[in-house]
N, C-alpha and C positions, 0 to 999 in steps of 0.2 A: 485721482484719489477715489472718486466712486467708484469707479469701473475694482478697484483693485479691496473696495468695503465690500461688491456682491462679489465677487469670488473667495472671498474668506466668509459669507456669510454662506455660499454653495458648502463651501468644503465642509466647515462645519457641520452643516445637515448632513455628508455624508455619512461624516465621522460619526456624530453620533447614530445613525442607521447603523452603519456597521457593530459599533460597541454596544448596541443594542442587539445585533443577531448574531455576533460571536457568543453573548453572555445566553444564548437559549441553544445553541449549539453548543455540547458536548465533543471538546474536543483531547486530542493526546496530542503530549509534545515529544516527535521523533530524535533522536540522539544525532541522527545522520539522516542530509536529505535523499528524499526515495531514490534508488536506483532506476534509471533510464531506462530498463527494462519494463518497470514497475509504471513510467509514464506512456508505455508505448501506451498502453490502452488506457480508455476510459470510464468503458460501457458496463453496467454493473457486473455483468458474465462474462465478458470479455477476455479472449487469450491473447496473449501475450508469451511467445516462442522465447527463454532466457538460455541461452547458450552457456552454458555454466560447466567447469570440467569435473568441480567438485565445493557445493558453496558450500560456506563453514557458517552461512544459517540461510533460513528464508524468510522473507517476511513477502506477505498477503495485505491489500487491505479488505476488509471485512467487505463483504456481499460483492467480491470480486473474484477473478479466479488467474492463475498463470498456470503456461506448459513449462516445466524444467526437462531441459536433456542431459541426463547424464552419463556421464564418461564410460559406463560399463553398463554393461545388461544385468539387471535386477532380475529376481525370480520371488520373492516375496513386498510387501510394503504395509505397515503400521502405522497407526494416530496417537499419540499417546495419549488425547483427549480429545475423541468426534465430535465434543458438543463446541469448541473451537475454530477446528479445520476437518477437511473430510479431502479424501484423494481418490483419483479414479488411473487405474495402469491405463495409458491410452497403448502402450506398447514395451519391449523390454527395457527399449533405452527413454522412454517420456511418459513423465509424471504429471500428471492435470490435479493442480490443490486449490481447494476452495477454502476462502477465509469465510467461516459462519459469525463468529463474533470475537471481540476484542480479548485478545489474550496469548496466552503464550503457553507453548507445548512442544512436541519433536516427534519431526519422522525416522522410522525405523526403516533403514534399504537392506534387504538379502541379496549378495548377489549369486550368481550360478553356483559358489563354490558353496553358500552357505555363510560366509562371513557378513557379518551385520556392523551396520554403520550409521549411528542417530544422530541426527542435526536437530538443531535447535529449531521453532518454526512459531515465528510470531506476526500476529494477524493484530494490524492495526487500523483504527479508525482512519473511514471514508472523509480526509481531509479535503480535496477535489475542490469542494461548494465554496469552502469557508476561503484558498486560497484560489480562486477564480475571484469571487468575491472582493478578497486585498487586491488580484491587478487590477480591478475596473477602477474602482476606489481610488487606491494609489498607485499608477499607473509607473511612477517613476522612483519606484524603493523599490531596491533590488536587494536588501540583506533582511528582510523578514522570512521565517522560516514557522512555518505550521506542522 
């Protein structure tokens, strides 16, 4: 019986540590969890290679970056809003996009012929901390989503 008062007394202090540094982290709640691609990396800069043939959006998180390849060779590329996201041609066919902060906007792709093609491109909060945090915590809840 005691052994089983300090582990509910442990956990407790977790919990409240945690609900305590969720409520000073600012966070968003994604609709759909991140793409696999999106976990390869972790590092603030970090690429991450998405084999994509033509995604119908992208999402970034903030103060990170991914390589997209796409299906065609590009000859132009647009931000709809740089103070968002910012893109670098790394070549015709891959796109290096950097989420700057939290929000939502679309890349414009020109390809050879001139046809243009705008996806949607939403850069969201560096959730990482806060859901490392929930496994240590609660090691054995597998259906919370950040």
């Amino acid at each position: 019986m005691n052994m089983n008062m300090t582990y509910l007394k442990r956990s407790a202090r977790k919990m409240g540590a945690l609900v305590a540094l969720a409520g000073s982290i600012p966070m968003a709640v994604e609709a759909a969890p991140e793409p696999d691609a999106a976990k390869a990396s972790r590092a603030p800069v970090a690429q991450a290679t998405v084999p994509s043939p033509s995604p119908s959006s992208y999402f970034v998180p903030a103060g990170e970056s991914r390589v997209f390849r796409l299906d065609r060779p590009m000859k132009r590329v647009a931000v709809g809003n740089p103070e968002v996201a910012d893109y670098i041609r790394l070549s015709s066919s891959e796109l290096y996009l950097l989420g700057k902060k939290p929000g939502a906007t679309n890349i414009t792709v020109w390809d050879q012929n001139g046809n243009a093609t705008s996806t949607p491109l939403q850069v969201g909060r560096n959730s990482t901390a806060i859901r490392s945090l929930l496994k240590a915590v609660l090691p054995n809840e597998t259906d919370i989503h950040v």
